[in-house]
C-alpha positions as CSV (number, residue, x, y, z in Angstrom):
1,X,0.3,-17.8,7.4
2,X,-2.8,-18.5,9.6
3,X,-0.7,-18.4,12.3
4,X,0.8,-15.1,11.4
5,X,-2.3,-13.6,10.6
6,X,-3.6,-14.6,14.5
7,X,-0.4,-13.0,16.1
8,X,-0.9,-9.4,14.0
9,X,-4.6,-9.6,15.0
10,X,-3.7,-9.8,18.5
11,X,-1.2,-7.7,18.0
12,X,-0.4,-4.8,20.9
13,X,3.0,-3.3,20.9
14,X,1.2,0.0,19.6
15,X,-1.5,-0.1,22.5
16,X,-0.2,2.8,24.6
17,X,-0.4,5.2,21.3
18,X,-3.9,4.7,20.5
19,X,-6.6,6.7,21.1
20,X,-9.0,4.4,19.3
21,X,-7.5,1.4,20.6
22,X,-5.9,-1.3,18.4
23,X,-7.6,-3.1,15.2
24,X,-4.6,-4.2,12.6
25,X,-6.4,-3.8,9.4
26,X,-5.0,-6.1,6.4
27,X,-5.4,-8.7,3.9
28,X,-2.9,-11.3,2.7
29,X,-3.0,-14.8,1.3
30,X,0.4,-16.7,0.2
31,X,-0.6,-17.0,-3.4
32,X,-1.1,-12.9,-3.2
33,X,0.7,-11.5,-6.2
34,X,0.7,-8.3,-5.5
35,X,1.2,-6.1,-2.6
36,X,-0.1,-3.0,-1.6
37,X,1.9,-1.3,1.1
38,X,0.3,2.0,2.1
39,X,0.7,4.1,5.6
40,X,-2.1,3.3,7.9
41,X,-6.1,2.6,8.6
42,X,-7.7,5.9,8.7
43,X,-10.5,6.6,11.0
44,X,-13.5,5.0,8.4
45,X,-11.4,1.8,8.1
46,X,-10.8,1.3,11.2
47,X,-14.2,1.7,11.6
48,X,-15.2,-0.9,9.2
49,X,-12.5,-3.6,9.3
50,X,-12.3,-3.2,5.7
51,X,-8.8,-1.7,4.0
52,X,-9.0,1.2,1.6
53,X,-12.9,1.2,2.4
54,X,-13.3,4.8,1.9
55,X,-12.3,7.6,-0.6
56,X,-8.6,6.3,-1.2
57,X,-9.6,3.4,-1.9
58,X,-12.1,4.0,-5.1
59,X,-9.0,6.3,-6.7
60,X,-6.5,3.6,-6.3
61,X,-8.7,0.8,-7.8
62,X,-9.1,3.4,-11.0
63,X,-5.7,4.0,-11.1
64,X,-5.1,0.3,-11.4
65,X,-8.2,-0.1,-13.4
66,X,-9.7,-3.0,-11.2
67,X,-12.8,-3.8,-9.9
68,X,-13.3,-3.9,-6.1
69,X,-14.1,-7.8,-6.3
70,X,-10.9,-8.0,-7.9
71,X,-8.9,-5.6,-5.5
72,X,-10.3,-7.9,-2.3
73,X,-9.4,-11.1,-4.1
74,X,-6.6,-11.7,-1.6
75,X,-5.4,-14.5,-4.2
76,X,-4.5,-11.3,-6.3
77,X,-3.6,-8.5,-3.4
78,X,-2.3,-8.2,-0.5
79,X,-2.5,-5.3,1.6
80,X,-0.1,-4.3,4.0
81,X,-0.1,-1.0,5.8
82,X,3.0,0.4,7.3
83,X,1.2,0.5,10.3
84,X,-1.3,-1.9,10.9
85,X,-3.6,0.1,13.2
86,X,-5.6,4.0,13.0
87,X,-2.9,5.9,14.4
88,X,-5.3,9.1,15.6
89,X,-5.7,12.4,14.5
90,X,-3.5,15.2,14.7
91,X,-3.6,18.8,13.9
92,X,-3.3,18.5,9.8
93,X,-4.9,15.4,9.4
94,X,-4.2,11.6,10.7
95,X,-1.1,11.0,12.1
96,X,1.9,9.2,10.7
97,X,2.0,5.2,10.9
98,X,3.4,4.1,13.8
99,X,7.3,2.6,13.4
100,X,7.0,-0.3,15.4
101,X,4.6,-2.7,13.0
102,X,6.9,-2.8,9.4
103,X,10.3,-4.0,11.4
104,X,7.9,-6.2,13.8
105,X,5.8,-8.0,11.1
106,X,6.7,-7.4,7.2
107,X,9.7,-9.4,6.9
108,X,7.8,-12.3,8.1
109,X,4.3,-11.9,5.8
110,X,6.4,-10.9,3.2
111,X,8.1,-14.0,3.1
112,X,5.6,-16.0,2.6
113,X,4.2,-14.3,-0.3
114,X,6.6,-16.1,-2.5
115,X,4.1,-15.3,-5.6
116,X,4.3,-11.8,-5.3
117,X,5.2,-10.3,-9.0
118,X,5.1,-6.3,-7.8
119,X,4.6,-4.2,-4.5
120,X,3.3,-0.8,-5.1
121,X,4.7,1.6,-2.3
122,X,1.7,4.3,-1.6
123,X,3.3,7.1,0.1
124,X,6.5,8.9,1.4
125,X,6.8,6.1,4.4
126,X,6.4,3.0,2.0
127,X,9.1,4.4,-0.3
128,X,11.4,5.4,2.2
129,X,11.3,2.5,4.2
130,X,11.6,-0.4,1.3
131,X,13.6,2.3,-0.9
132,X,16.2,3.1,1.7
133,X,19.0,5.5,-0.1
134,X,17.7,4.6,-3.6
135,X,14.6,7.1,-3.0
136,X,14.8,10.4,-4.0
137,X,15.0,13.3,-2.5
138,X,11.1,13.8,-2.3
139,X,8.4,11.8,-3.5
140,X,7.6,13.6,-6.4
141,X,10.5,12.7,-8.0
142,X,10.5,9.4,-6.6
143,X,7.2,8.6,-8.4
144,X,8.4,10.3,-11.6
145,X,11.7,8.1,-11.4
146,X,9.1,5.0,-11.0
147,X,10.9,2.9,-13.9
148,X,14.0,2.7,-12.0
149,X,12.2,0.4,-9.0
150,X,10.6,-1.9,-11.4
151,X,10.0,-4.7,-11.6
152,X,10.2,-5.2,-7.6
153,X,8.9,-1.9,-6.7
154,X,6.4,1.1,-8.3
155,X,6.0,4.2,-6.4
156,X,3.0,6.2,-6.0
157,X,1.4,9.1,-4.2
158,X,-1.4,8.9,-1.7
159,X,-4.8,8.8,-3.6
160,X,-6.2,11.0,-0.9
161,X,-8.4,13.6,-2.2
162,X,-6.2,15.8,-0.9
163,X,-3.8,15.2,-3.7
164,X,-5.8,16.6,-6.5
165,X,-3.8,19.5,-6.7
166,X,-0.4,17.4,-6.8
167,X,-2.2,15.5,-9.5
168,X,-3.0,18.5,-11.9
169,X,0.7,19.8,-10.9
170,X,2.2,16.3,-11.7
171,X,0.5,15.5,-15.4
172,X,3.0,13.1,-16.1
173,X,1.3,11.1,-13.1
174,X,-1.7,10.0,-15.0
175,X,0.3,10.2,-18.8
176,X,3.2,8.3,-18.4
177,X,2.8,6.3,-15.0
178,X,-0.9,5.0,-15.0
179,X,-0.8,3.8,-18.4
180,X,2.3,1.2,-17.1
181,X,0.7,0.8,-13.8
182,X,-2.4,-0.6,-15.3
183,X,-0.6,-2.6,-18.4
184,X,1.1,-4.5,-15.5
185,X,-1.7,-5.3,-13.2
186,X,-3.5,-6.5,-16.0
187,X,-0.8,-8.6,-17.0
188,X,-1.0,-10.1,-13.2
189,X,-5.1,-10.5,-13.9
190,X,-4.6,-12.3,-16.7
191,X,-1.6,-14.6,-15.7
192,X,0.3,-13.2,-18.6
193,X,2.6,-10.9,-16.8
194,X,5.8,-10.5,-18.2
195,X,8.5,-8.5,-15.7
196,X,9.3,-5.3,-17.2
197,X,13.2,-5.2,-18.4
């Protein structure tokens, strides 16, 4: 793994595409049990060297109801981006993750996480990447389908700010999915969890 994590560090492929130059920004540990994977650093995290250190991050940690010792506790989460590095700003916002880092590095840090119990795919790239043909046609209704990816996979939206008005359109979000999503990571917390059926 400390090999691994030396290679991504160093890691390049991207270099051409990056305005701000190339700082992979993760966390991973093999006992990790579960793993974030989210789109990419935006411009404060890149910044800081610190994943989800900005508004994102606090909403994600409430979601999961954990502290933000706990959500750096690489023993209990991993953090994988779908693209390692700030990809820049566009017009609307950042821009997309770039394609070359999930095919180039996941299968390998992911296989070494052998304690893993649940990987939470944040975002429309996550969920079509890892959910392939089983996603759904958006991913609102991804997310609302969540049960059906358990107990590998849970699907959420971006915690962005910017998704405040999703969330008051989308109830059910913080009704029917947050109370599960938080049941299970305390189940990891406490080393009680128990796969749902």
């Amino acid at each position: 793994m400390k090999e691994l994590i030396a290679q991504i560090k160093n890691c390049t492929i991207c270099q051409e595409y990056l305005g701000d130059g190339c700082r992979p920004v993760f966390t991973v540990h093999p006992k990790s049990k579960i793993i974030i994977i989210g789109q990419a650093p935006g411009r404060r995290v890149h910044e800081s060297g610190i994943p989800w250190h900005d508004k994102s991050g606090d909403n994600i940690r409430n979601w999961m109801d954990v502290t933000k010792e706990e959500f750096y506790d690489e023993e209990l989460f991993g953090i994988v981006p779908m693209g390692f590095c700030f990809p820049g700003t566009g017009k609307s916002g950042d821009l997309p993750p770039r394609k070359e880092c999930a095919p180039q590095w996941h299968p390998s840090l992911l296989g070494l996480m052998k304690e893993a119990k649940l990987i939470l795919l944040v975002g429309s790239y996550a969920q079509k990447y890892y959910l392939g043909k089983k996603a759904k046609k958006n991913l609102t209704q991804t997310v609302q389908h969540f049960e059906e990816y358990l107990p590998t996979f849970l699907p959420l939206p971006h915690p962005s700010p910017r998704n405040n008005i999703w969330m008051k359109k989308n109830p059910w979000f913080k009704k029917d999915l947050l109370p599960e999503l938080k049941k299970i990571i305390q189940g990891v917390k406490t080393k009680r969890f128990v796969r749902p059926a």
